[in-house]
N, C-alpha and C positions, 0 to 999 in steps of 0.2 A: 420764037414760039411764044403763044400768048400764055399768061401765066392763069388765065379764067376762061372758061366755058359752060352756056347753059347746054346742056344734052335732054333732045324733048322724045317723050315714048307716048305714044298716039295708043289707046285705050278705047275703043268701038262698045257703046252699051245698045245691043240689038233693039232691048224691049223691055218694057216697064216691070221692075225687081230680078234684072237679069246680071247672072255676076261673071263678068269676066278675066279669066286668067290673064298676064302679061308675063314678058320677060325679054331682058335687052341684056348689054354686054355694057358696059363703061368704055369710055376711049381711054384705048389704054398709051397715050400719052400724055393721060392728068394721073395725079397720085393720090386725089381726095375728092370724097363726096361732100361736101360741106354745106348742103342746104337741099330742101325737096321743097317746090312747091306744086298743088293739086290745082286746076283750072278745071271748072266746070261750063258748059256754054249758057247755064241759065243759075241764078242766083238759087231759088226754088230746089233746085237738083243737091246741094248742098244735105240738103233735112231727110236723115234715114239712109243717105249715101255709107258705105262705109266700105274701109281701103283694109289692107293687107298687104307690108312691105317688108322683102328680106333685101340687103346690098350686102351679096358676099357669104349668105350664110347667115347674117347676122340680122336678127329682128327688129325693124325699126319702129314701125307699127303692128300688134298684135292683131288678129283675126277678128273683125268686126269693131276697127277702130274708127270713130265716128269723122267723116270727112266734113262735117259743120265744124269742127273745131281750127281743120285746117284752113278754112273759109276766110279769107278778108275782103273790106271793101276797096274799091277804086280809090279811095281817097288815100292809102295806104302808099309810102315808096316803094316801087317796084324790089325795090333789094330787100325792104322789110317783109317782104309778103312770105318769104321763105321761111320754112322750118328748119332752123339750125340749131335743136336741141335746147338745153337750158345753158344759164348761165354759168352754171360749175361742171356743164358737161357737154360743153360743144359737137356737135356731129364733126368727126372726120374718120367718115369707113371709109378703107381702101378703094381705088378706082384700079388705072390699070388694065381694063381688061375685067372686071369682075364681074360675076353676074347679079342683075338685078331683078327680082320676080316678087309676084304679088299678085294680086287680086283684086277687081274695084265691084262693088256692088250696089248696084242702082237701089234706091229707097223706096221707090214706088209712090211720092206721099204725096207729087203734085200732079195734077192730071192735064196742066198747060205744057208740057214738059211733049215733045215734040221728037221719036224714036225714028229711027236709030240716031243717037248722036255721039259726039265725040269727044271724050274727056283727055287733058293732055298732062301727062305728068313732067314735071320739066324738073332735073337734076343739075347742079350748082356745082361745077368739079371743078378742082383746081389742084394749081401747083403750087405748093407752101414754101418749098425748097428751094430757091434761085437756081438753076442751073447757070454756072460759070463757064466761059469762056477758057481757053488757056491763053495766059499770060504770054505773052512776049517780048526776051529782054534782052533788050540792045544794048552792046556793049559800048561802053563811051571809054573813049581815047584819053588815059591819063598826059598828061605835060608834065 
């Protein structure tokens, strides 16, 4: 089994400042959520977006948290793009199986911005933990 997986939750924004609910399950044969990153399909969508994110109960963005912050450019490594907490407090909420829900809110601020479209939230899970094997030991023939 592989020790990474991204797990992606498809988010539908019908219509210009329209806020939509989500909520997914974790696969629950990872044991950690350790990074979220937001994709938007127009760069513009970003400004006045704002998200709402619980994994597990647990708040990871507050109620009208601005999705420009979560923003980077293309020029950024794909693994950097992610939000994995700070540096003395790394994200690892429980996976497993847990539930994920939130809220994404369209900003309404650019009028090129092209409805209904579809925002993708894409979660970072993993297994920290090696799962081992059992050993097997052969007994060798004293002389």
């Amino acid at each position: 089994m592989h020790n990474l997986k991204y797990q992606r939750i498809t988010v539908i924004i019908p219509s210009k400042g329209a806020s939509t609910k989500f909520s997914a399950s974790t696969d629950k044969l990872y044991e950690y959520v350790t990074g979220v990153l937001l994709s938007l399909p127009y760069d513009n969508s970003y400004f006045g977006t704002a998200i709402q994110l619980k994994i597990a109960g647990e708040e990871i963005f507050p109620e009208y948290f601005e999705a420009k912050i979560l923003g980077v450019s293309q020029d950024v490594p794909p693994d950097d793009r992610f939000y994995t907490g700070s540096e003395n407090n790394k994200m690892m909420e429980p996976a497993s199986g847990s539930l994920i829900e939130g809220m994404l809110s369209d900003g309404g601020a650019d009028t090129n911005v092209v409805f209904p479209y579809t925002a993708i939230l894409l979660m970072r899970i993993e297994n920290i933990h090696e799962k081992k094997e059992p050993v097997k030991k052969e007994l060798q023939e004293v002389k």
